[in-house]
C-alpha positions in Angstrom: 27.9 65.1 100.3 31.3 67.1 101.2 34.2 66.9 100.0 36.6 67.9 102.7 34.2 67.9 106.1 34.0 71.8 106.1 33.0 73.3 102.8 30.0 72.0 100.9 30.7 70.7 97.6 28.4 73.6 95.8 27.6 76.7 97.5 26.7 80.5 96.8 29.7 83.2 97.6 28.4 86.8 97.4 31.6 89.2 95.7 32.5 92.5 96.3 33.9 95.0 93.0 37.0 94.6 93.1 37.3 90.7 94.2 39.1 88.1 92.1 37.6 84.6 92.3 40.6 83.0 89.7 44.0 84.5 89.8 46.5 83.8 86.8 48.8 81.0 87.8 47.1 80.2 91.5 45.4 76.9 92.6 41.7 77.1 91.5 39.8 74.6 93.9 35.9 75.6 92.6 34.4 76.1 89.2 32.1 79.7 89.6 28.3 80.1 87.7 27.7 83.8 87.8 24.1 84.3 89.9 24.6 88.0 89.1 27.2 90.7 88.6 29.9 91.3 86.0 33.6 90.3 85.7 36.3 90.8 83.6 39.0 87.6 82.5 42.3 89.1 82.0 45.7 87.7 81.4 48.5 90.0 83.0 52.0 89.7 80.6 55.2 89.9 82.4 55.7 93.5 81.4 52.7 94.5 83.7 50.3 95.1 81.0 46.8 93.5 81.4 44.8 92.2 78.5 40.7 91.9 78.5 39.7 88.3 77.2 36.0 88.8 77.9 33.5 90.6 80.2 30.9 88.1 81.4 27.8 88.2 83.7 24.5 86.1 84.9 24.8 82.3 83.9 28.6 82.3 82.7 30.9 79.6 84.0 34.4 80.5 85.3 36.9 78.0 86.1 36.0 75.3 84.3 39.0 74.9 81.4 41.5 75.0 85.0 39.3 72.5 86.3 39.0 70.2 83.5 42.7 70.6 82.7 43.7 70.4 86.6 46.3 73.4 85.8 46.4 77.0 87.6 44.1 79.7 86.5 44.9 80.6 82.8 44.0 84.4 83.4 42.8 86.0 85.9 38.5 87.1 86.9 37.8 90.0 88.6 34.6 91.7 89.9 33.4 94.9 88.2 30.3 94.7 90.5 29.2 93.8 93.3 27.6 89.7 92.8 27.2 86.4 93.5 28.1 83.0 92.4 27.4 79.8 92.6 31.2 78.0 93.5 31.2 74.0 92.7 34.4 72.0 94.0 36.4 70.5 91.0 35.9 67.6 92.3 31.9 67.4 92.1 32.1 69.4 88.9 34.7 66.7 87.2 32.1 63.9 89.0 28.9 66.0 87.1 30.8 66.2 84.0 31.3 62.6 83.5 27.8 61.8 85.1 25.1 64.0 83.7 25.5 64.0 80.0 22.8 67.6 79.9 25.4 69.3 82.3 28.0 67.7 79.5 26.9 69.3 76.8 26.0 72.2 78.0 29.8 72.7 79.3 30.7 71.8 75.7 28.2 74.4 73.9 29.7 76.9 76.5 33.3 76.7 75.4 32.5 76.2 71.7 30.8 79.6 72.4 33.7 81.3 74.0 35.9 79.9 71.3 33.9 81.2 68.4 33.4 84.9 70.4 37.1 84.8 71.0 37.9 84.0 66.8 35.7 86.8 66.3 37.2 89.3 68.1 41.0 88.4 66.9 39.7 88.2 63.5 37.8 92.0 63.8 40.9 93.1 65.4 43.0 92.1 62.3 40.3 93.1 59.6 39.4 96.3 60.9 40.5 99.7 62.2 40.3 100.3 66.2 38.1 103.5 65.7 35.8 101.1 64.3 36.3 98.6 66.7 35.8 101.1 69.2 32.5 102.8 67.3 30.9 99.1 67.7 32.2 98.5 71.1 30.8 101.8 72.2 27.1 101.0 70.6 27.2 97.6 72.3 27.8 98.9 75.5 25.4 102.1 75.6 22.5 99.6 74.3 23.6 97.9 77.3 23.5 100.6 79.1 26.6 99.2 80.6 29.7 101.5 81.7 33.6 100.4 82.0 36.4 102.4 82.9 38.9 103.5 79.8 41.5 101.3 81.6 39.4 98.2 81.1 38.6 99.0 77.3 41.8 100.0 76.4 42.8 96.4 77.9 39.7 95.3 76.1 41.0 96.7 72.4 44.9 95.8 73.3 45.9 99.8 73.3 47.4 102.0 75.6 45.1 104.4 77.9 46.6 107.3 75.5 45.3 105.6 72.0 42.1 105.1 73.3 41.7 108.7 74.7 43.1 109.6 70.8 40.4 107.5 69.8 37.2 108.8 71.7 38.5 111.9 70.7 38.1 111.4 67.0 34.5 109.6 67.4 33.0 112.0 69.7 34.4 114.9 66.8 32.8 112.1 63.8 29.4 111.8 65.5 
């Protein structure tokens, strides 16, 4: 089955760090499943600055609200390591969507996920003080054993490169 002749309707696309597979505002043609790797979804404001939705990795689906929706990419995902993904026209996805009712659900339990995660962190963000935000984001990411760049979780918290430098300051003189 193919939807245009060339491409095949699902195929595996290695990334680079660094790549974008959905740019903000641009023509999305595939839904992504993460094989492996990390990205980051960020929505860039008209002022230049950059906001951090989410960081996802193995098994995440990208793509899917723009595909659903048929509109341009609501934020854009970049690579933060080298990966792979599985890339599914919107076409075949809309097709497996309506036709497989496991693949259904499972779409549906993925964005009632992200919805919740994202209530979360706007509700943490309004309840509690960014050195504690930052405290907990910190502990997450060294049990992770996962490392970003200040510039991502500065996007990540909504603060300047400056506050969060502030910031690590004070926790590094609290612990």
């Amino acid at each position: 089955m193919l939807t245009n002749g060339l491409n095949p309707p699902i195929s595996l696309r290695d990334f680079d760090k660094g790549s974008r597979l959905i740019v903000q505002d641009k023509t999305c043609r595939n839904v992504f499943v993460i094989r492996s790797g990390i990205v980051k979804c960020f929505i860039s404001e008209e002022n230049g600055k950059e906001y951090t939705l989410e960081f996802l990795g193995e098994g995440e689906v990208l793509g899917e609200i723009e595909a659903i929706r048929r509109i341009p990419g609501t934020c854009t995902v970049e690579a933060l390591t080298a990966g792979d993904a599985y890339a599914i026209d919107n076409n075949v996805f809309m097709r497996l969507l309506h036709e497989d009712r496991e693949l259904n659900a499972a779409v549906m339990d993925l964005m009632a996920t992200r919805l919740t995660n994202t209530a979360t962190k706007a509700s943490r963000q309004q309840l509690y003080t960014l050195s504690y935000s930052l405290e907990q984001l910190v502990k997450v990411l060294d049990a992770g054993q996962i490392t970003f760049t200040k510039q991502d979780l500065s996007s990540y918290l909504g603060i300047s490169l400056r506050s969060l430098n502030r910031l690590l300051s004070q926790l590094k003189m609290k612990l």
